[in-house]
C-alpha positions in Angstrom: 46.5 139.8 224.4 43.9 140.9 227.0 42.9 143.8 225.5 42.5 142.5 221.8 40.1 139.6 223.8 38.3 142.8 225.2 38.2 144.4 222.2 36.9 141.3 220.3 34.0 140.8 223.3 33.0 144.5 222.8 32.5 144.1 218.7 30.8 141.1 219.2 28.3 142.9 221.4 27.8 145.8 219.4 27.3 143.8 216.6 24.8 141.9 218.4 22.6 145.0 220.0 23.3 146.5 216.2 21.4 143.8 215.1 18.8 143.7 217.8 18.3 147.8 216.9 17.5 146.4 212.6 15.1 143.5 214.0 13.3 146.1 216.1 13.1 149.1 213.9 12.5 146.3 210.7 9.4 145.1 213.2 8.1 149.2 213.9 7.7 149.3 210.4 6.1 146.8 209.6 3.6 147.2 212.5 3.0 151.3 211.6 2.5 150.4 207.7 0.0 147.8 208.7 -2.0 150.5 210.5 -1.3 152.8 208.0 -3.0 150.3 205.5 -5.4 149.7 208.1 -6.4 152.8 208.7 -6.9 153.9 204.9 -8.9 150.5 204.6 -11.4 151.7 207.3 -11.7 155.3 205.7 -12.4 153.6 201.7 -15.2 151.3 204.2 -16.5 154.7 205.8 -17.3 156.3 202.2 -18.4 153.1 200.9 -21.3 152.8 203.5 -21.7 156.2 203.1 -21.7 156.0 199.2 -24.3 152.4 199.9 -26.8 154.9 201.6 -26.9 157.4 199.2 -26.4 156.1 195.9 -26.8 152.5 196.3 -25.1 149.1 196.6 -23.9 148.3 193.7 -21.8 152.0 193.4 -20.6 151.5 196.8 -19.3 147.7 195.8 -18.2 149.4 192.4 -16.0 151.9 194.6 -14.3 149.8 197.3 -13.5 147.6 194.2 -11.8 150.1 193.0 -10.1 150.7 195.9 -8.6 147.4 196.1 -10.9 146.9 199.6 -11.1 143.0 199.7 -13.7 141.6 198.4 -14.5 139.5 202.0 -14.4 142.9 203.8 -16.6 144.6 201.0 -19.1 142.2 201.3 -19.7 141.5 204.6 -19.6 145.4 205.3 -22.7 145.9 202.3 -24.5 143.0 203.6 -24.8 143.6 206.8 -27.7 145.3 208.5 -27.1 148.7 210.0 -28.8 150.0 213.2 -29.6 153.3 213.0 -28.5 155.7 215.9 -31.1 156.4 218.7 -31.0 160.2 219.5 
């Protein structure tokens, strides 16, 4: 009788940390393709800009449309005023 209450405590724990193993790995993935996305999102903005300086805005907005970039991020990234580097 002991043993099967042993027995019965150690499933329940496994079970549990088994569990705790999905929600983590389930919450890793998530986070990694976030940054994946993230980090393809900032390299379509990099060739946009670089696309806005030397072909124009409206190919640069035509490409990151394309791109599926959102249009808030698009547009605040072509409207904004660039400093050029002082070297």
């Amino acid at each position: 009788m002991q043993g099967d209450i042993f027995l019965f405590i150690n499933e329940v724990k496994m079970r549990s940390i088994n569990a705790d193993v999905d929600i983590v790995a389930t919450a890793a993935n998530q986070n990694f393709d976030c940054l994946r996305q993230d980090g393809l999102t900032a390299q379509k903005i990099d060739v946009g800009i670089i696309f806005q300086e030397m072909l124009g805005t409206a190919t640069a907005a035509a490409y990151l449309a394309k791109n599926k970039v959102p249009i808030n991020l698009a547009l605040r990234v072509l409207t904004r005023t660039r400093r050029k580097a002082m070297g």
